[in-house]
N, C-alpha and C positions, 0 to 999 in steps of 0.2 A: 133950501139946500137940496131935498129929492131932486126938485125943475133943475139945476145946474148938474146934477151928475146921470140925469137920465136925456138932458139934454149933449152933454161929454160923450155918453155912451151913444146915443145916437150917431153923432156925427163922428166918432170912432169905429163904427161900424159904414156908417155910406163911405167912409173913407180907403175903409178893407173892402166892399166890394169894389170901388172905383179902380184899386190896385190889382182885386183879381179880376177886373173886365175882362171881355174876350177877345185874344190877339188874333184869329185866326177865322175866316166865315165858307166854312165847307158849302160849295155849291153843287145842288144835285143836277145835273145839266140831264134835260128832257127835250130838245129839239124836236120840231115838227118837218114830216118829210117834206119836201118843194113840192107842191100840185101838178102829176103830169099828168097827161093820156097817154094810149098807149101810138105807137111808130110804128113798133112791128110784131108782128104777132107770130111770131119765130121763136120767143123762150130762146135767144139769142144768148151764150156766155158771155158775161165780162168780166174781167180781170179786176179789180178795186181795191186800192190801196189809200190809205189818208195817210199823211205824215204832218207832226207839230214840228213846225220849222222855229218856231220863235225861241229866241235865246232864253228867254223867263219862264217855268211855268206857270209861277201867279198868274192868275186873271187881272186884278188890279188893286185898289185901297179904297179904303172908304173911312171918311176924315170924320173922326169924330167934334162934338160943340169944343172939347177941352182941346185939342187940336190932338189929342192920339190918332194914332193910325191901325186900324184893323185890315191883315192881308186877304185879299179873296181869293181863295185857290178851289180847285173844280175838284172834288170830292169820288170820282173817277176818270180813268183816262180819256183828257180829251179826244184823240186822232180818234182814242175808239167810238168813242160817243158821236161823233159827226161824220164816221162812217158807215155810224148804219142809220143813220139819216139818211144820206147818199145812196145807201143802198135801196131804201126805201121808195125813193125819187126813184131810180133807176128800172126797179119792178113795174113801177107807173107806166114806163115808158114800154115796156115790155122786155125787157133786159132781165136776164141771171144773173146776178152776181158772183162771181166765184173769187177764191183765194188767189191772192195776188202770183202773178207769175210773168216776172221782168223780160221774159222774150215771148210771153204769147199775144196772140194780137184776137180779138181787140179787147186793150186794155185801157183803164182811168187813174190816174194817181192824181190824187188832190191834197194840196199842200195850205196847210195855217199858217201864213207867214206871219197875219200878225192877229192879236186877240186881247184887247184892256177892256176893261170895267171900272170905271173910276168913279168914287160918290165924291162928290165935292159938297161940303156942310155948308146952310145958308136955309134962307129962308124963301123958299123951298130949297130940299136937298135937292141936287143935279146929278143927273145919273145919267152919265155918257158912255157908251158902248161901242168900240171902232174895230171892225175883224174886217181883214184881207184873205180871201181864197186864192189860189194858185190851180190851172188844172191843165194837165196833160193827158191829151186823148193820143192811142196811135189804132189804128186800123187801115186794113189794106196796103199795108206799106205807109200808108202817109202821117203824118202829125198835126191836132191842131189844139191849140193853145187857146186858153182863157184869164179871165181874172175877175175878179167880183168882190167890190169895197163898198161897205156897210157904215154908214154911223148912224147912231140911235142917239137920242134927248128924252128926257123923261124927267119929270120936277114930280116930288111927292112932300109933303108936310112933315112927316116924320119919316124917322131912319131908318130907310130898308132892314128888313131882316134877311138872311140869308135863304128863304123862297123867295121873297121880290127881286131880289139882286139873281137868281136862277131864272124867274121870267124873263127879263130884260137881255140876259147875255143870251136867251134861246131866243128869243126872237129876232134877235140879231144875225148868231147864226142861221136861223130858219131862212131869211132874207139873202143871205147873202147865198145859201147854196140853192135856191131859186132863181137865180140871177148867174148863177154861175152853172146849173145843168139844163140850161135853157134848150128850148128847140131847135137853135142851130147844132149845139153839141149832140143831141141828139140824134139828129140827121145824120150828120156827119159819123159815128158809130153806126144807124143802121142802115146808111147805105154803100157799108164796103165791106167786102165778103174777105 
């Protein structure tokens, strides 16, 4: 009789945590800056702006065995967090960063247009990561445009926790604004006065 009610009580209990699982996987986003050298050795100003273009702020889901769904969302503001990535990159190259200012030249505004993290449950879990940059340079009177699309695959054995799922979406972004503040961009900011 004990064996049946401490076996009741068990599975009365896995059953209350299964119900208070965790709906929601706070990501500490720590992006790495994109690897420059430096262009110009001016300590040159620029203007740097990020903006989150995407409709969602989720990041994305991650599919539990039971088919729940836990939401990933970034645990501080993205635009801010991946502009001072950018910023970072841009010191490299020898550039200042300053505070955004829509008529002074020369300036960068980099745009998230898109940004998922999806786990999909399996054996292995699949953990796909898709971000779209946007960038608009203007200097010397002129304008020039970029874009930089990232996807990331990563299979692990067991269910990301929410540091794994933080690696994966920085490394994503790391790639993609490496690809996106490239050395033509670069050129192009330090050679017009």
């Amino acid at each position: 009789m004990n064996r049946i009610i401490r076996s009741l009580v068990l599975i009365g209990l896995v059953s209350l945590l299964a119900a208070c699982s965790q709906g929601t996987q706070n990501l500490r986003l720590s992006p790495q800056p994109p690897a420059t050298e430096p262009v110009t050795d001016s300590d040159r100003g620029i203007a740097l702006q990020v903006v989150d273009n995407r409709s969602q702020s989720d990041l994305g889901i991650l599919e539990n065995p039971n088919r729940s769904i836990i939401r990933l969302v970034a645990a501080q503001d993205l635009a801010y967090t991946v502009q001072l990535a950018a910023a970072e990159g841009l010191r490299g190259y020898g550039f200042r960063p300053t505070l955004w200012d829509g008529a002074g030249e020369p300036r960068l505004e980099i745009g998230i247009e898109t940004l998922s993290h999806d786990v999909a449950v399996g054996v292995p879990y699949e953990l796909t990561t898709r971000i779209t940059l946007d960038a608009v340079a203007v200097a010397g009177g002129e304008r020039f445009t970029s874009q930089a699309q990232t996807t990331r695959t990563r299979q692990r054995v067991l269910p990301p926790n929410a540091k794994a799922n933080a690696e994966a979406v920085d490394a994503a972004i790391t790639e993609a604004l490496d690809r996106l503040l490239n050395a033509e961009l670069a050129a192009f900011l330090a050679d017009r006065e």
